[in-house]
Structure formats: C-alpha cells, structure tokens
N, C-alpha and C positions, 0 to 999 in steps of 0.2 A: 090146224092144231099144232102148237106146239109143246115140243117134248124135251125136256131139261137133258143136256146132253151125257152127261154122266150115269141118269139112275138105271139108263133101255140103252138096248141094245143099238147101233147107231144103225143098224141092218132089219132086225124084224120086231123091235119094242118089246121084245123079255127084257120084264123088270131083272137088272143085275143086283139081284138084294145078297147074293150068299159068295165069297171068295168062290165057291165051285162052281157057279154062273157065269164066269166070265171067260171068254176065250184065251188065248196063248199065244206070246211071243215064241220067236224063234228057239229062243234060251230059256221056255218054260214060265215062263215068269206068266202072272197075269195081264191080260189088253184090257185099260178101262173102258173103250169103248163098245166093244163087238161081246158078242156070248158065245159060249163053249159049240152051240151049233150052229153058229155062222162061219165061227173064225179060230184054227186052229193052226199053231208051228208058221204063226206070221202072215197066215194066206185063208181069202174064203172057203169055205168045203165045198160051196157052190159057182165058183167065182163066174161062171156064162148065168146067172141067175137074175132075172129080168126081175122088174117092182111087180109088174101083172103079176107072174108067179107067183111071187110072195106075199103078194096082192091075197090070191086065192089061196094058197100054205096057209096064211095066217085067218081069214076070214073064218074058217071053222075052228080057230078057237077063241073068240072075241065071244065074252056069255052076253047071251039076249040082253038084257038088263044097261050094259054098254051100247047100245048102239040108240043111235035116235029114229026118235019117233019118225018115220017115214022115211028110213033110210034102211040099206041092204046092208051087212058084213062087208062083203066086196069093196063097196063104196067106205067106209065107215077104217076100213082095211087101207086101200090106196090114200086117202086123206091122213092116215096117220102117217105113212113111211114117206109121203112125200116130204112130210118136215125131218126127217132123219140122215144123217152126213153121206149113207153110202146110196143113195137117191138123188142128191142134189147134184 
C-alpha cells in the first residue's frame, strides 16, 4: 500500500489534516512529516519503538470496514507502515 507522503504520518498513518496534528521541530515550528504523537522538539516520543509495536498500537484503531476481507488489523496495520519513511 502506498501512502502519499505528506497527508500521514511518516511513523504511524494519522492523517495530518489540522496544523495541531503535526509534530515539532526543535524551534517549535511544525514537521510535515511526523504527528504530534510520534514526533516531538525534533526527536521520536518513542524513538526504541519497533513497526511490530506500532504494528499492534495502531491495529486497534483501524475501523472494521478498513480492513479486507480475510485479513487481520495486525496484518492490515504492518502493510500500511511498511510503506511509510520511518519503517523503510
């Protein structure tokens, strides 16, 4: 799956739709890439944070309806972040 790199998070796919979504440079400023809870004052909040993990962080909240027919959250979860910068 890919995921346009600007609109998600480059870390866990929250959509970055509102200025208060996005995380934080050093100097405060907005990071287009990362979200306010990934990436805070230039550095991860999680930064030892494996894709498994966020793997499963994120699988419980991907709504039913998102996921395909014959496939898990989990899985559905790992296939999205694998296409995302801080994964690769």
């Amino acid at each position: 799956m890919t995921i346009p790199d600007m609109s998600v998070c480059q870390s866990c796919a929250m959509t970055l739709a509102k200025p208060e979504d996005h995380g934080t440079n050093a100097d405060g400023s907005a990071h287009d890439e990362y979200c306010t809870y990934c990436y805070q004052q230039s550095a991860f909040v999680a930064p030892d944070q494996t894709m498994e993990s966020m793997a499963d962080f994120i699988s419980n909240m991907i709504p039913a309806d998102a996921i395909p027919t014959g496939s898990d959250a989990a899985a559905t979860a790992r296939q999205t972040l694998a296409g995302l910068k801080r994964w690769q």
